[in-house]
C-alpha positions in Angstrom: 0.0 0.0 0.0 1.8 3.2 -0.6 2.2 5.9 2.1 0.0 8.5 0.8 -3.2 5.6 0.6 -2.4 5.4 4.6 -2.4 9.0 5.7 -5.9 9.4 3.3 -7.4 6.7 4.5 -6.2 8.0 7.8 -7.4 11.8 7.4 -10.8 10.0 5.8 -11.1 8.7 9.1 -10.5 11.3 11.6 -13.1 13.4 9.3 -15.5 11.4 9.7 -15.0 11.1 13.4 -15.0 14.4 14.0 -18.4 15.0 12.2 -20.2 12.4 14.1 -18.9 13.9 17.2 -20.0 17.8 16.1 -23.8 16.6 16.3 -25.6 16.9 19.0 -27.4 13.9 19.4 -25.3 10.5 19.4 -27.7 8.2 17.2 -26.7 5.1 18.5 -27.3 5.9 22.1 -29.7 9.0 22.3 -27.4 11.1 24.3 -26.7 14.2 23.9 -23.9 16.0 23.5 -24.0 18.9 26.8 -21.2 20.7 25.2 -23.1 22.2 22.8 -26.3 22.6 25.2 -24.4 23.9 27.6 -22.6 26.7 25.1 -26.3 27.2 23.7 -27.7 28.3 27.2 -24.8 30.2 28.0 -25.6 32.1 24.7 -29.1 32.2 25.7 -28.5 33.9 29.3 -25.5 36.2 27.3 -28.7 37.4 24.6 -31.2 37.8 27.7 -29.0 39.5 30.3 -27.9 42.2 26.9 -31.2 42.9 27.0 -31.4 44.3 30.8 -27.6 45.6 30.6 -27.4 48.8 29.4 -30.8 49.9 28.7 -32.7 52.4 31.0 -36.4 51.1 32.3 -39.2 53.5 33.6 -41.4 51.4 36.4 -44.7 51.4 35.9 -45.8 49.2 38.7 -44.3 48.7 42.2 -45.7 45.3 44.5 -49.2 45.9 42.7 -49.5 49.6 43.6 -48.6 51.5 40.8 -47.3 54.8 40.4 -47.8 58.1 40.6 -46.5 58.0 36.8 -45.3 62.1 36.8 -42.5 60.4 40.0 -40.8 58.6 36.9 -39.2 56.0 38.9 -36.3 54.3 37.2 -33.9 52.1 37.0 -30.7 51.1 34.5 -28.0 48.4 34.7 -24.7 48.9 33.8 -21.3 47.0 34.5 -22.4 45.7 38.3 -24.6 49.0 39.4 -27.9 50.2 39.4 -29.0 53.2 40.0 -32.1 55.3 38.9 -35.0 57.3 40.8 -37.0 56.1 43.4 -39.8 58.6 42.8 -38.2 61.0 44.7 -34.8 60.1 45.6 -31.5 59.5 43.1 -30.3 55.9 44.0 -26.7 53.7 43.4 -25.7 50.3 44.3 -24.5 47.2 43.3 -26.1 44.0 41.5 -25.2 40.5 40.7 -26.8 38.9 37.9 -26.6 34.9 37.7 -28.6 34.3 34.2 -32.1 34.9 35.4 -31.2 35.5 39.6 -30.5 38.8 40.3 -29.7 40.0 43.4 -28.7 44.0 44.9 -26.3 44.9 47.5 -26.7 47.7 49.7 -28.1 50.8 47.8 -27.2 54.6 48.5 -29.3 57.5 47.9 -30.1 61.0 48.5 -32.3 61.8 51.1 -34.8 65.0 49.7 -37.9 65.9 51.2 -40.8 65.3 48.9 -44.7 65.0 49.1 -46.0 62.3 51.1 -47.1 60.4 48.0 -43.8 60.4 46.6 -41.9 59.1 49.3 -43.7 56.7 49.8 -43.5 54.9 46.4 -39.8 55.7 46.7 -39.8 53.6 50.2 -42.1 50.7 48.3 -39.4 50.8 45.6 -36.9 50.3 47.8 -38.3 47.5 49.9 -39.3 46.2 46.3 -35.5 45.9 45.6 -35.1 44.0 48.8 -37.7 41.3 47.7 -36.2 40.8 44.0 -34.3 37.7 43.5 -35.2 37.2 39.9 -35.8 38.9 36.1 -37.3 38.5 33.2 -38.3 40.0 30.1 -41.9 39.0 28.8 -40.8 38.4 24.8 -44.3 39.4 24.0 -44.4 43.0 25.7 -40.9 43.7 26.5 -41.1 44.8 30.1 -38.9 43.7 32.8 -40.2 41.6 35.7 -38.4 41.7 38.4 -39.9 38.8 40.7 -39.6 37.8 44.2 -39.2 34.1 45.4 -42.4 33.0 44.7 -41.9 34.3 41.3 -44.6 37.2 41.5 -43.5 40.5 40.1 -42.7 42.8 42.3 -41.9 45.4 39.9 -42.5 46.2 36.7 -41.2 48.5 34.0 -40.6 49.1 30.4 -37.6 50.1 28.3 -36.8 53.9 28.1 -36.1 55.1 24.9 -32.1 54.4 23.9 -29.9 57.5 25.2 -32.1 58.3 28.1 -30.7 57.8 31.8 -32.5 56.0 34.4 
């Protein structure tokens, strides 16, 4: 057999190797291959999570109260922080997001004197926060959930226009 036959043959069957173990399902077993499941959910939570990064979002519902919509409570992730308005007070902290838990560390915020209306949404905002241990965003609507354990929203909101600040 000459050399070259060998190293074809050989090449021949390395190639076809390697395409039966770039599917995702192993025919002969049923298994499936979690390398590529676990790179599609990873894209999945990376897609997701770009949609809450970055973007700005105006609540529009705070533990099933409402809002007095002319507060303009918001709030905007970026790079680890939060921040936005309470209704009444300017807010910062920190968040960790773990695909669709989300959790806040200790927030900071001014402290103005406002109508009694407005301070309190801005302290059911905050105790909101305190309750939130996971997102979503409803595909159909496009707000932001932010639920508590029991997975009821505890807060609502919808995107702000891009360029406008939380």
């Amino acid at each position: 057999m000459h050399p070259y036959t060998k190293i074809t043959s050989g090449l021949l069957l390395l190639l076809s190797l390697a395409a039966c173990n770039s599917s995702e399902t192993d025919t002969a077993s049923g298994a499936v291959n979690k390398e590529i499941v676990i790179v599609n959910q990873q894209e999945t939570a990376n897609v997701e999570s770009s949609a809450l990064i970055g973007t700005a979002w105006w609540v529009e519902d705070i533990l099933s109260a409402g809002v007095i919509d002319n507060a303009r409570t918001t709030i905007g992730f970026e790079d680890g922080r939060v921040a936005g308005s309470g209704g009444c007070n300017r807010y910062t902290g920190s968040f960790e997001l773990d695909r669709e838990s989300i959790s806040f560390g200790p927030v900071a915020g001014t402290m103005m004197a406002c109508p009694e209306a407005l301070m309190n949404q801005d302290q059911r905002f905050h105790e909101a926060l305190g309750l939130v241990t996971s997102w979503r965003i409803d595909e159909s609507t496009g707000l932001l959930h932010l639920e508590n354990q029991e997975g009821e929203t505890v807060i609502r909101a919808s995107a702000l226009p891009p360029g406008e600040d939380a």
